[in-house]
Residue frames as a rotation matrix with the C-alpha (Angstrom) as fourth column:
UNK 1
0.576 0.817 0.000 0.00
0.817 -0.576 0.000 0.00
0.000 0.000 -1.000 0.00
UNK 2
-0.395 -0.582 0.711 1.43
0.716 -0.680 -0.158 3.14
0.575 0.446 0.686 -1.38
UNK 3
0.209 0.172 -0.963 1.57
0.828 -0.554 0.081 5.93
-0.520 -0.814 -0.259 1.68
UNK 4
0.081 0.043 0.996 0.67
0.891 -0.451 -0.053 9.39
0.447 0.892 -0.075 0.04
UNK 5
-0.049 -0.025 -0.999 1.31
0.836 -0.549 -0.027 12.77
-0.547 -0.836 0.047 1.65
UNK 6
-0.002 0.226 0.974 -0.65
0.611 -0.771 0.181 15.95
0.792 0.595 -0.136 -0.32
UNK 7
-0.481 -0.312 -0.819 0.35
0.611 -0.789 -0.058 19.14
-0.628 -0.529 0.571 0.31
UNK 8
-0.652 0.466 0.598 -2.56
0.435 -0.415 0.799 21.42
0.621 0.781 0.068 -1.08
UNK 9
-0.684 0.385 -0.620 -4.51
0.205 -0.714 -0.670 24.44
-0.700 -0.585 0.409 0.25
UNK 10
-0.608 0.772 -0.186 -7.49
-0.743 -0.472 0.474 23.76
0.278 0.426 0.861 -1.96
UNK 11
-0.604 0.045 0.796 -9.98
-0.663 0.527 -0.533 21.81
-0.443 -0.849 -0.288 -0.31
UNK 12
0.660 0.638 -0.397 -12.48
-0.571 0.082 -0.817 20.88
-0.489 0.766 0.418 -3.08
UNK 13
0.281 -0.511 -0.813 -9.54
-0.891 0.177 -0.419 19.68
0.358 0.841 -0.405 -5.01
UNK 14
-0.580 -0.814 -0.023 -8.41
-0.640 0.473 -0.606 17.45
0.505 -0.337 -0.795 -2.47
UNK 15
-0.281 0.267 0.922 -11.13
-0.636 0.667 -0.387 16.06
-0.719 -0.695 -0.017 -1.18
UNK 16
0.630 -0.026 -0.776 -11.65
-0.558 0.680 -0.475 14.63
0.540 0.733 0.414 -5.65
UNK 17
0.050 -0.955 -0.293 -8.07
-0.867 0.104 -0.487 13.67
0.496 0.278 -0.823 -4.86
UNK 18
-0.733 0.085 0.675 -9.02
-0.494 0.616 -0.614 11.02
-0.467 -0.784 -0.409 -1.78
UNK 19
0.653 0.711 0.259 -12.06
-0.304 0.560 -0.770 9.77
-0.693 0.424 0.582 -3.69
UNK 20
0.445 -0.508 -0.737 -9.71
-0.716 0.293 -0.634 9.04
0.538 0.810 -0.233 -6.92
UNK 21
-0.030 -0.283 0.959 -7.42
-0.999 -0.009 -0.033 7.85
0.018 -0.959 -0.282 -4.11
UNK 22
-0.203 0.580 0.789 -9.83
-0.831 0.324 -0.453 5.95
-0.518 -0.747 0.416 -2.43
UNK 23
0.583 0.812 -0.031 -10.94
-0.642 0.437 -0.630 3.79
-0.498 0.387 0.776 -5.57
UNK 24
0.299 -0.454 -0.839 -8.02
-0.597 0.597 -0.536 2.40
0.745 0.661 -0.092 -6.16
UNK 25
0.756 -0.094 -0.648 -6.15
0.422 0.827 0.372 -1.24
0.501 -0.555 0.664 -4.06
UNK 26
0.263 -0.958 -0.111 -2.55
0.850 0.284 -0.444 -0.21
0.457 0.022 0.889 -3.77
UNK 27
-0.450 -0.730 0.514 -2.83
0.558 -0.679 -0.477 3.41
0.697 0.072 0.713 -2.60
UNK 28
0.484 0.600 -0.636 -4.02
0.871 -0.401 0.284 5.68
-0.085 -0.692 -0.717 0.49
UNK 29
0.013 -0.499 0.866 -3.63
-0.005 -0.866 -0.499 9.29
1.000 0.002 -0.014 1.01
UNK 30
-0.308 -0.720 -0.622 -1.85
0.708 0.264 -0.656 9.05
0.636 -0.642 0.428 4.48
UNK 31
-0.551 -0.472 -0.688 -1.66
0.738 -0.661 -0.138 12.65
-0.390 -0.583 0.712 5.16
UNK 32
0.182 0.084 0.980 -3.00
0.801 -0.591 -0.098 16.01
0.571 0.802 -0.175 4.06
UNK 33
0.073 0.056 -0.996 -1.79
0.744 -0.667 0.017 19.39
-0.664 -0.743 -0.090 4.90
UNK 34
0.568 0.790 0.231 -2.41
0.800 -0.464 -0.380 22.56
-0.193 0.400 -0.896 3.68
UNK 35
0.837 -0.504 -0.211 0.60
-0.544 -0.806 -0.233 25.11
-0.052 0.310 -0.949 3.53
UNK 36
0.592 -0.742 -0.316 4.36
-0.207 0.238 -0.949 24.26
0.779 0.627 -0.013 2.69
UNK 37
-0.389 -0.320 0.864 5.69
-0.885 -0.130 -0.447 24.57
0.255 -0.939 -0.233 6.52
UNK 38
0.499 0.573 0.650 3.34
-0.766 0.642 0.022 21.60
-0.405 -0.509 0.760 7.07
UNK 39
0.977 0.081 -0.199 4.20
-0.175 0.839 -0.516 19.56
0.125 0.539 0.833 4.49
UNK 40
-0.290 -0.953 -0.083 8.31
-0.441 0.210 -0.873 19.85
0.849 -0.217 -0.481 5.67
UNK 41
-0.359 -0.036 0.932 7.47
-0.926 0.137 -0.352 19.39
-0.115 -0.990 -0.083 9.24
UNK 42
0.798 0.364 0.479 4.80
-0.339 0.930 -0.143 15.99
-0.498 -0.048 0.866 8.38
UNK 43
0.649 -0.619 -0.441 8.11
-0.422 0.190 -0.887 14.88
0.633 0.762 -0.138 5.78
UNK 44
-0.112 -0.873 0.474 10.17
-0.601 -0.321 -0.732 15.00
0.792 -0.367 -0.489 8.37
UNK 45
-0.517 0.045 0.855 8.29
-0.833 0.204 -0.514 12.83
-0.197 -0.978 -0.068 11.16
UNK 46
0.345 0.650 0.678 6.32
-0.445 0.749 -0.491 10.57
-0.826 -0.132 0.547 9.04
UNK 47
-0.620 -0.400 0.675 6.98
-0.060 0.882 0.467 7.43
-0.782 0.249 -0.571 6.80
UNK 48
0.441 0.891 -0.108 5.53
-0.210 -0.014 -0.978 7.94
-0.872 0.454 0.181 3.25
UNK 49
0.045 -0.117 0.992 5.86
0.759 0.650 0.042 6.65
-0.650 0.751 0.118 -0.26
UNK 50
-0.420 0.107 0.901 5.11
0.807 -0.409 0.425 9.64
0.414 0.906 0.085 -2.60
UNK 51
-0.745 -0.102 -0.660 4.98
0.347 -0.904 -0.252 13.40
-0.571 -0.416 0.708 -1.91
UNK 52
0.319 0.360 0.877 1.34
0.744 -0.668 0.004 15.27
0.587 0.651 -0.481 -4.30
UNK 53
-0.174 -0.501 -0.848 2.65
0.903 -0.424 0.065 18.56
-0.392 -0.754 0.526 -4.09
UNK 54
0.579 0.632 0.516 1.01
0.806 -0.348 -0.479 21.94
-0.123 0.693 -0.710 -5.07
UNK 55
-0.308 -0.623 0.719 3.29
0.691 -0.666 -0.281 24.68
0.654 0.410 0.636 -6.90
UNK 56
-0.363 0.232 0.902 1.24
-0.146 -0.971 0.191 27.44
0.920 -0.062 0.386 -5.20
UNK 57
-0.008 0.522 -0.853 1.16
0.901 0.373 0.220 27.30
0.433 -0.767 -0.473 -1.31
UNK 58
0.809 0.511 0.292 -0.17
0.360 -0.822 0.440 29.80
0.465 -0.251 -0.849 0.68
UNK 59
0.983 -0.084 -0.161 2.95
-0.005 -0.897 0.442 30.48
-0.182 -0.434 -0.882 2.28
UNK 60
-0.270 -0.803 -0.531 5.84
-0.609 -0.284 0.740 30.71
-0.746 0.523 -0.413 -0.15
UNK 61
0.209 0.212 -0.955 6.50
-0.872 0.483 -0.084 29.02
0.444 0.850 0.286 -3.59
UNK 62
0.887 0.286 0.362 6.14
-0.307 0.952 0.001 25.48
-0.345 -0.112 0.932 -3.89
UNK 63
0.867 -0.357 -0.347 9.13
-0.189 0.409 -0.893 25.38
0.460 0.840 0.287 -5.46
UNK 64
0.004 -0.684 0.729 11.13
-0.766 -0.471 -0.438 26.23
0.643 -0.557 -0.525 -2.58
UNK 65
0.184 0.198 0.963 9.43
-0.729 0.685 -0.002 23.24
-0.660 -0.701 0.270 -0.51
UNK 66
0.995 -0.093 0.031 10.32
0.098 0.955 -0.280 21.31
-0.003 0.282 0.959 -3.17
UNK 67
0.203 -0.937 0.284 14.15
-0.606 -0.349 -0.715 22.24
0.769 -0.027 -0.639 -2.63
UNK 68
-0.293 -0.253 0.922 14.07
-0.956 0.087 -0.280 21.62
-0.009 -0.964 -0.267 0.83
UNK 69
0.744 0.566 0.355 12.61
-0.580 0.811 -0.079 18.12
-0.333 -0.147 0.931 0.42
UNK 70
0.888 -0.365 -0.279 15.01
0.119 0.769 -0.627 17.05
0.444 0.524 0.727 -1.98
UNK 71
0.219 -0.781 0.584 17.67
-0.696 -0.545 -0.467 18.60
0.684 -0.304 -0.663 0.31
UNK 72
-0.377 -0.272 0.885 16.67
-0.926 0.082 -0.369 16.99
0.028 -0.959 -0.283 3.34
UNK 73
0.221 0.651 0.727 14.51
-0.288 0.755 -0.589 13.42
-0.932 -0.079 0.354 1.48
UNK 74
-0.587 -0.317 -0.745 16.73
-0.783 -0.013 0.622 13.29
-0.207 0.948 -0.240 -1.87
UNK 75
-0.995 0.095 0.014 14.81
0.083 0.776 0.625 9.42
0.049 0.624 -0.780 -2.04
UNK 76
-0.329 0.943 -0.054 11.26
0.137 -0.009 -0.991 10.80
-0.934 -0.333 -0.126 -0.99
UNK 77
-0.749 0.156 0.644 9.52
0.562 -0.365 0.742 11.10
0.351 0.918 0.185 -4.59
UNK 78
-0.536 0.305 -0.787 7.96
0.013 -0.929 -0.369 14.04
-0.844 -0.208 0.494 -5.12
UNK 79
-0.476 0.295 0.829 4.84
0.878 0.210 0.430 14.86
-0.047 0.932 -0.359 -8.13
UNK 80
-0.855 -0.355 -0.377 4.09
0.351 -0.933 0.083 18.08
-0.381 -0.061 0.922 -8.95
UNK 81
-0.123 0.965 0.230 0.23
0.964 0.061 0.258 18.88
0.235 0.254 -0.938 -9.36
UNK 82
-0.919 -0.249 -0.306 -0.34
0.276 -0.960 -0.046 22.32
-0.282 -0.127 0.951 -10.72
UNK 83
0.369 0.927 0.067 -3.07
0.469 -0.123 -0.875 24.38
-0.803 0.354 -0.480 -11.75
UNK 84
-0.079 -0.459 -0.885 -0.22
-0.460 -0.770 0.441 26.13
-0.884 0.442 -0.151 -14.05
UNK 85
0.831 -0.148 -0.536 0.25
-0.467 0.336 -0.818 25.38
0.301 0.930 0.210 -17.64
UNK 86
0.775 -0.610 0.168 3.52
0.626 0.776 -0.071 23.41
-0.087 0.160 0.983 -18.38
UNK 87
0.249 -0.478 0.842 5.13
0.438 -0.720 -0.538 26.17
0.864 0.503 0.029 -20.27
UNK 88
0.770 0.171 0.615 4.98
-0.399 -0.623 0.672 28.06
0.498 -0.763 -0.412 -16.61
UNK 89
0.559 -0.166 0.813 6.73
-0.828 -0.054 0.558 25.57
-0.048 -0.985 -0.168 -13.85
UNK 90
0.959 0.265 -0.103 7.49
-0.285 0.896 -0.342 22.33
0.002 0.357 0.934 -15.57
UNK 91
0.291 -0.953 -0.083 11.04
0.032 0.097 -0.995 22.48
0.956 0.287 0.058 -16.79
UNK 92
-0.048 -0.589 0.807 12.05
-0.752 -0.510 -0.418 24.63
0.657 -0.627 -0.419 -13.67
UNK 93
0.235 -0.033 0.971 10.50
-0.957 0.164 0.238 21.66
-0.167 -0.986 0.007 -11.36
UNK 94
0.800 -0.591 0.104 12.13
0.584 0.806 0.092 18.71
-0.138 -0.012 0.990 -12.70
UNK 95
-0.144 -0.969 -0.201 15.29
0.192 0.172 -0.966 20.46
0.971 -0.178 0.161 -12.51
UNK 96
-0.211 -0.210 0.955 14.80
-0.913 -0.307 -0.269 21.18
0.349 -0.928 -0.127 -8.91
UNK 97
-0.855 -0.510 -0.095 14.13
-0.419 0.786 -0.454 17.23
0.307 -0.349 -0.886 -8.46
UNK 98
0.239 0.958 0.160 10.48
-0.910 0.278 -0.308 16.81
-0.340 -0.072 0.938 -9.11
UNK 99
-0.629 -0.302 0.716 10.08
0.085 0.889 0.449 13.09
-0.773 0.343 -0.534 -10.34
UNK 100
-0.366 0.622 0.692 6.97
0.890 0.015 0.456 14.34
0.273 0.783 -0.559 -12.38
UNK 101
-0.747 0.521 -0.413 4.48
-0.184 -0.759 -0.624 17.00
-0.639 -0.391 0.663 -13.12
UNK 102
-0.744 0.633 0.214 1.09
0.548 0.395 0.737 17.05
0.382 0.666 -0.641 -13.89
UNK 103
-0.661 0.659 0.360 -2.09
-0.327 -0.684 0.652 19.33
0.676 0.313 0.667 -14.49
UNK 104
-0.762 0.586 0.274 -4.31
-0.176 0.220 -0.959 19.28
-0.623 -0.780 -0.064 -12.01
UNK 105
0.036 0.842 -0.538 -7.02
-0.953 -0.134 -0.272 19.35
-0.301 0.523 0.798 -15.28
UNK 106
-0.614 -0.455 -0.645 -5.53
-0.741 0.615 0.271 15.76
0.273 0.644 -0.715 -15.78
UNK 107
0.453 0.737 -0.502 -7.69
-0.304 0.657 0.690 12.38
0.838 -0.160 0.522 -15.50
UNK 108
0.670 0.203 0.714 -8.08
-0.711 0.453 0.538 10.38
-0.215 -0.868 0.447 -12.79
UNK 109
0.935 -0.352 0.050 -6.16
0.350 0.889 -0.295 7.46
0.060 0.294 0.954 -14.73
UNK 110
0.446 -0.871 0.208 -3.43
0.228 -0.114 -0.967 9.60
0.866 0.479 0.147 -15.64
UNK 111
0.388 0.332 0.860 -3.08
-0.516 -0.695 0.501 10.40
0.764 -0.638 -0.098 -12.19
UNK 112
0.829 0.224 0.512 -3.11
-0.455 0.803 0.385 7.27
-0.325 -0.552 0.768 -10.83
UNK 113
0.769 -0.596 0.230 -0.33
0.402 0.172 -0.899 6.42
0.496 0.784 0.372 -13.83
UNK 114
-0.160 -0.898 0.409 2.19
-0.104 -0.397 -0.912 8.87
0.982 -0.188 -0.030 -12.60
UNK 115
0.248 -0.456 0.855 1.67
-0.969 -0.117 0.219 8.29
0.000 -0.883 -0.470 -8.66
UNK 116
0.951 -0.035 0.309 2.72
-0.127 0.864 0.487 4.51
-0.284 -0.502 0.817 -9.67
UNK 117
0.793 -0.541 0.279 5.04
0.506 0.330 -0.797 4.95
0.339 0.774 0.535 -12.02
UNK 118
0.140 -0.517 0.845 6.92
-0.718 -0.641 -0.273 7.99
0.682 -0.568 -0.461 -9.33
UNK 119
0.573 -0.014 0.820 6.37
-0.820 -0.021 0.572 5.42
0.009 -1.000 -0.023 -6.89
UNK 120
0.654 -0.569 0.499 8.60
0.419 0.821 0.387 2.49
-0.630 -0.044 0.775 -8.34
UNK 121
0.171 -0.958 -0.232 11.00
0.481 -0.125 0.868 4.91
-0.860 -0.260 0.439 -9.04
UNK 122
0.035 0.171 0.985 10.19
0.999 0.002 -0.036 6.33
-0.008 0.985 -0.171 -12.59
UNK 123
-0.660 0.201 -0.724 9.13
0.214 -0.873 -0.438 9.52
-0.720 -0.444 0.533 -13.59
UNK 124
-0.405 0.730 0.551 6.30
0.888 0.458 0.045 11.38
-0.220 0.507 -0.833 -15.55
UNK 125
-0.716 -0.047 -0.697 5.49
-0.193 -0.946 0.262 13.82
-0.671 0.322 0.668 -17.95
UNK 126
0.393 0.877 -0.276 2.91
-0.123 -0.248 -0.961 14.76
-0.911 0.412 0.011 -20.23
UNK 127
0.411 -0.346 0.843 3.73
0.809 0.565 -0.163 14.10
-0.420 0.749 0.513 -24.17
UNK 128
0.789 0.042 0.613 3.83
0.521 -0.573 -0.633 17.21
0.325 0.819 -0.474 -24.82
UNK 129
0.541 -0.840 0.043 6.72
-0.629 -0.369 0.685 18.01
-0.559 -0.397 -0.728 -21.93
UNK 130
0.499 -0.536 0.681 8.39
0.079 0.810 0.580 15.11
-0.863 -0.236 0.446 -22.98
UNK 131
0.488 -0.122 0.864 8.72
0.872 0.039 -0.487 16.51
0.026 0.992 0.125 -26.40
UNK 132
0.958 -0.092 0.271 9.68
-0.164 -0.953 0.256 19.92
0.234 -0.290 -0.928 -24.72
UNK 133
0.609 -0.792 0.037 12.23
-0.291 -0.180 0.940 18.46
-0.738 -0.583 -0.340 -22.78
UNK 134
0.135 -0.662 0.737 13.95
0.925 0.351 0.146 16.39
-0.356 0.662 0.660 -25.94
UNK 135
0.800 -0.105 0.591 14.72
0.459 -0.528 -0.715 19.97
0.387 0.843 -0.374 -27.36
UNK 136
0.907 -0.209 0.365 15.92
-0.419 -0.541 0.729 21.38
0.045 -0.814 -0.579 -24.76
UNK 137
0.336 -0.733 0.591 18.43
-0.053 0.612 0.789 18.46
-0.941 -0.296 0.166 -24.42
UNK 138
0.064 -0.546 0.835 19.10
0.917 0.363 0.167 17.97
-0.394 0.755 0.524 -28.17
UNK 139
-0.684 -0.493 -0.537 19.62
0.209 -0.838 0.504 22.13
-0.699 0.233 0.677 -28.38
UNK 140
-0.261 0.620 0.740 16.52
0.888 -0.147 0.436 22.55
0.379 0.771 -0.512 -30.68
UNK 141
0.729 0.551 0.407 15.24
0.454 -0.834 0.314 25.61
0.513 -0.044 -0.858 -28.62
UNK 142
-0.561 -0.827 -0.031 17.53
0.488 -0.300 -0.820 27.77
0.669 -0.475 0.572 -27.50
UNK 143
-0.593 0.430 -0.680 17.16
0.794 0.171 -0.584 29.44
-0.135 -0.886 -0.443 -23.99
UNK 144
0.328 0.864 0.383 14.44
0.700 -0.495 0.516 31.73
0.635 0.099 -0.767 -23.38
UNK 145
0.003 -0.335 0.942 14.63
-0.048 -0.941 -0.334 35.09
0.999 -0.044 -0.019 -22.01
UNK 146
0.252 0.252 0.934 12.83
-0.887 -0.325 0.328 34.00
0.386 -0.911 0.142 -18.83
UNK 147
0.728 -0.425 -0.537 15.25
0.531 0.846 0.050 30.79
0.433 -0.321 0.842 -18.07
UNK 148
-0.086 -0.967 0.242 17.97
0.224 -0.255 -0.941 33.40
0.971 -0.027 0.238 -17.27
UNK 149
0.053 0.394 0.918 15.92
-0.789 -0.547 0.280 33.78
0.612 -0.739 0.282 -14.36
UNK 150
-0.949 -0.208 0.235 16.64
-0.312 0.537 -0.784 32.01
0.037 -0.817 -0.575 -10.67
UNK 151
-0.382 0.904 -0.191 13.17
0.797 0.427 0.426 30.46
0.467 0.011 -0.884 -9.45
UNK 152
-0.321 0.043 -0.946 13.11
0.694 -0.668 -0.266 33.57
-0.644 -0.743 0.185 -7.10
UNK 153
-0.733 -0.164 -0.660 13.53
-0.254 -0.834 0.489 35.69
-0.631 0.526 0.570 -9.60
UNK 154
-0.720 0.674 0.163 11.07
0.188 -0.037 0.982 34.04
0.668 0.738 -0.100 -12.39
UNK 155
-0.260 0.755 -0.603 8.11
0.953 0.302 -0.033 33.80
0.157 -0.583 -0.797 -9.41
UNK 156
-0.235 -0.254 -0.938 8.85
0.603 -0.795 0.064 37.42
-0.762 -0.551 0.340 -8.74
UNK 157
-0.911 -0.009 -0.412 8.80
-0.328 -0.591 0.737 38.47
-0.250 0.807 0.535 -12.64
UNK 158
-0.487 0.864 -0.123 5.17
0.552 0.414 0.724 36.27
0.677 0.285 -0.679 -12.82
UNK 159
-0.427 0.386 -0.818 3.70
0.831 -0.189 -0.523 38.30
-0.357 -0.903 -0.240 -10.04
UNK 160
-0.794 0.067 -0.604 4.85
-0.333 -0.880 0.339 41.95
-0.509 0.471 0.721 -11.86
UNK 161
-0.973 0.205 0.104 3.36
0.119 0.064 0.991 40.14
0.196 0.977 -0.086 -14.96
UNK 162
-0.469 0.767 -0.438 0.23
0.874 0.476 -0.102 39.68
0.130 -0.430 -0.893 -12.68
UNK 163
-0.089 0.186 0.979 0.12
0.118 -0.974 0.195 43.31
0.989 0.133 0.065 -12.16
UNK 164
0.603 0.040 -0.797 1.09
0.680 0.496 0.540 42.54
0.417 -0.867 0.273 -8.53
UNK 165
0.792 -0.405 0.457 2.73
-0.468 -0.883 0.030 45.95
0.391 -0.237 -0.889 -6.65
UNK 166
-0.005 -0.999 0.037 5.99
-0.178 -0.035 -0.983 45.85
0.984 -0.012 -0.178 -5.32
UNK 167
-0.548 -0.030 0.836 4.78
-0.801 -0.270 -0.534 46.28
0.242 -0.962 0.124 -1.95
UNK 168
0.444 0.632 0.636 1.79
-0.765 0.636 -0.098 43.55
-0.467 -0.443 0.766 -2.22
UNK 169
0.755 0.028 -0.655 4.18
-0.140 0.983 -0.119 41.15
0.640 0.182 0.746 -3.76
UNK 170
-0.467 -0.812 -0.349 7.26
-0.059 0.422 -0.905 41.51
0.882 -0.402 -0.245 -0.42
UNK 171
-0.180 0.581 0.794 3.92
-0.980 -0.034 -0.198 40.93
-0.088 -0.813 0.575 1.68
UNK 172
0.762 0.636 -0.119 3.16
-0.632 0.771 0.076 37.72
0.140 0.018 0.990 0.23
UNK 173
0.458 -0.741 -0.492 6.70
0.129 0.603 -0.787 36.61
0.880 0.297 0.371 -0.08
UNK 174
0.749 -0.595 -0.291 7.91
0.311 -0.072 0.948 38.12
-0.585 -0.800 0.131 3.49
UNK 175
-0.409 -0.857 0.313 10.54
0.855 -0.480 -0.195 40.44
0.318 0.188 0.929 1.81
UNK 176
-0.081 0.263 -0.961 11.09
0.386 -0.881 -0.273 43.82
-0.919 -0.393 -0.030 2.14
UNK 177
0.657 0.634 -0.409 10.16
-0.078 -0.482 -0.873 46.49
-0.750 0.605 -0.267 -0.68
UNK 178
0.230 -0.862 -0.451 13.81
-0.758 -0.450 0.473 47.29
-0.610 0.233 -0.757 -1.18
UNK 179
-0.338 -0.742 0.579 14.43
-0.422 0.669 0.611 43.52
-0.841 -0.038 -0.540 -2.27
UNK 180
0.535 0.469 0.702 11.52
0.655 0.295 -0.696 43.28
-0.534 0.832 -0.149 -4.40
UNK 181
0.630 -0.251 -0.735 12.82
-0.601 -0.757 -0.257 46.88
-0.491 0.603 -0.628 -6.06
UNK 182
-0.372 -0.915 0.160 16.18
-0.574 0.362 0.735 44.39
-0.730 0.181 -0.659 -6.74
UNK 183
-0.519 0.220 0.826 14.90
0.264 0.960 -0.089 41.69
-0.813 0.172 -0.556 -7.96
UNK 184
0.627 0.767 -0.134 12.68
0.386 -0.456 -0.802 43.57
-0.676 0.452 -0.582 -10.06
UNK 185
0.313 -0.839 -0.444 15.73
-0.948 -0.300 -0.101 45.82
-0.049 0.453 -0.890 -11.74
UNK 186
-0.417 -0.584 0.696 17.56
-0.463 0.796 0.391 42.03
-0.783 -0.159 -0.602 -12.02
UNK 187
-0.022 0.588 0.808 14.81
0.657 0.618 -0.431 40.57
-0.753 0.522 -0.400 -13.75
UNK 188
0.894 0.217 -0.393 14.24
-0.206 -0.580 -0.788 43.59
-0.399 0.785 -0.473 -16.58
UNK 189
0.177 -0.853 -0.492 18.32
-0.776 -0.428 0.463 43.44
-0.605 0.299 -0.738 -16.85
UNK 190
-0.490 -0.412 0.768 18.38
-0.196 0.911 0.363 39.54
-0.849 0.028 -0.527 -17.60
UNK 191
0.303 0.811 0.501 15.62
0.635 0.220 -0.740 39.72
-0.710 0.543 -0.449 -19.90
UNK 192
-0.536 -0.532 0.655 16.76
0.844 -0.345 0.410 42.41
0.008 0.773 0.635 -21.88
UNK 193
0.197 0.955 0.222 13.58
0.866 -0.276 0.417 44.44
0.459 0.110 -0.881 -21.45
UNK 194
-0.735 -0.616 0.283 13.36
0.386 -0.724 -0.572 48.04
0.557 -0.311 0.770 -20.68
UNK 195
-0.494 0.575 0.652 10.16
-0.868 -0.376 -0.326 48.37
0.058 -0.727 0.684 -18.41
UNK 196
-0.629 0.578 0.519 7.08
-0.306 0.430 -0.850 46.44
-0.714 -0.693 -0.094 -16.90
UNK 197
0.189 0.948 -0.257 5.30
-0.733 -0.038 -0.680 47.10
-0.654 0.317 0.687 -19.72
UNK 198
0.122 -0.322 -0.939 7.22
-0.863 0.433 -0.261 45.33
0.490 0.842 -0.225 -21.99
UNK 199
-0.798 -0.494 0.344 7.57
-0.601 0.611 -0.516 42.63
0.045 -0.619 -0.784 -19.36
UNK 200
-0.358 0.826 0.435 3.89
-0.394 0.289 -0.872 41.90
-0.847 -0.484 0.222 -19.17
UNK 201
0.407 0.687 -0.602 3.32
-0.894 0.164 -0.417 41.52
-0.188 0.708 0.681 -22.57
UNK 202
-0.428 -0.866 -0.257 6.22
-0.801 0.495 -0.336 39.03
0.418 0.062 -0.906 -22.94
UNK 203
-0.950 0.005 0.313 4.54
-0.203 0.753 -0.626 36.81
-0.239 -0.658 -0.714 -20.10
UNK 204
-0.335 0.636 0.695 1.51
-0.329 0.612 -0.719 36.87
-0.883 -0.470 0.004 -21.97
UNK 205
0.309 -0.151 -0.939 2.43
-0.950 -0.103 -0.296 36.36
-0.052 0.983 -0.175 -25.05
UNK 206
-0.588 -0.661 -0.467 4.52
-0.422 0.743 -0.520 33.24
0.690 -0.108 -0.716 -23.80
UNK 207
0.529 0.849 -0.010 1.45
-0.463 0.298 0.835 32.23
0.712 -0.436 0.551 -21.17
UNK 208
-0.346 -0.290 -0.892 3.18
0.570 0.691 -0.446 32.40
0.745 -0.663 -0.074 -18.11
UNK 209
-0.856 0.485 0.179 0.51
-0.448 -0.526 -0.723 34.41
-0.257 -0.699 0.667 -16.47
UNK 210
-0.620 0.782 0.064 -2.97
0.749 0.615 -0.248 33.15
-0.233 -0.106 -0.967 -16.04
């Protein structure tokens, strides 16, 4: 019996997720907790098989808790379940040591697919990452503007794109103004881009803003 531990702060979503779950032999959801602080702290004390983890937790990026996991659980798999597009989080969270990602809009089967196929050690992508990532590796696409960006830094340039203030995005993140102001100047320099405005269209031109 495959021991699951979801880390999601949408309740609706999660209570499909146990019923999907629920209908299969081999698998139980163990655990559930709601912000990223939880989901280290239960990691840390309890005895599970496979990490669902949402990109967006209420307090910081998901990507960061997925750092710290593979820091401190390099064999814990880990499956990324977003509400983003691919094009958004994908790439960035198998290199940080996702074993998979997948759309929350995805079936129930396919679901079920990638928490076995993470849990005996595989991994799992969508065809259409999997075709992403062969370019990437065989040098067909060269890098985008926003790869030059840290995960800090892209999360930070998807906010602006959001039309998120300086001030209401080093509230959500716990910075101060000054650092967003950095980060901000950092991100325009890496990109090439000489304001916001031109920044926004960019991210939605390239659909990494909702």
């Amino acid at each position: 019996m495959l021991k699951i531990l979801v880390a999601d702060d949408h309740p609706v979503f999660c209570r499909g997720l146990k019923q999907i779950v629920a209908e299969t032999l081999d698998m139980v959801v163990a655990d559930q907790v709601s912000s990223g602080h939880e989901a280290l702290n239960r990691a840390r004390t309890g005895s599970y098989d496979l990490v669902l983890l949402d990109i967006s937790m209420p307090d910081g990026s998901g990507m960061d808790v997925l750092g710290q996991l593979r820091a401190e659980q390099p064999d814990l798999p880990v499956l990324v379940l977003s509400m983003h597009p691919e094009e958004q989080y994908a790439v960035r969270a198998l290199k940080a040591g996702a074993s998979g990602y997948l759309m929350k809009q995805s079936t129930p089967e396919e679901l079920v697919t990638a928490i076995r196929k993470i849990a005996a050690g595989g991994r799992y992508v969508s065809d259409s990452l999997a075709e992403r990532l062969a370019a990437i590796v065989q040098g067909i696409e060269g890098q985008a503007p926003h790869e030059r960006l840290s995960d800090r830094e892209y999360q930070v340039m998807c906010m602006i794109a959001s039309g998120k203030t300086v001030t209401k995005i080093a509230s959500e993140l716990s910075l101060s103004v000054k650092t967003v102001s950095t980060y901000r100047s950092r991100i325009l320099e890496k990109m090439d881009m000489d304001g916001i405005a031109e920044l926004i269209r960019y991210a939605t031109r390239n659909s990494l803003v909702d």
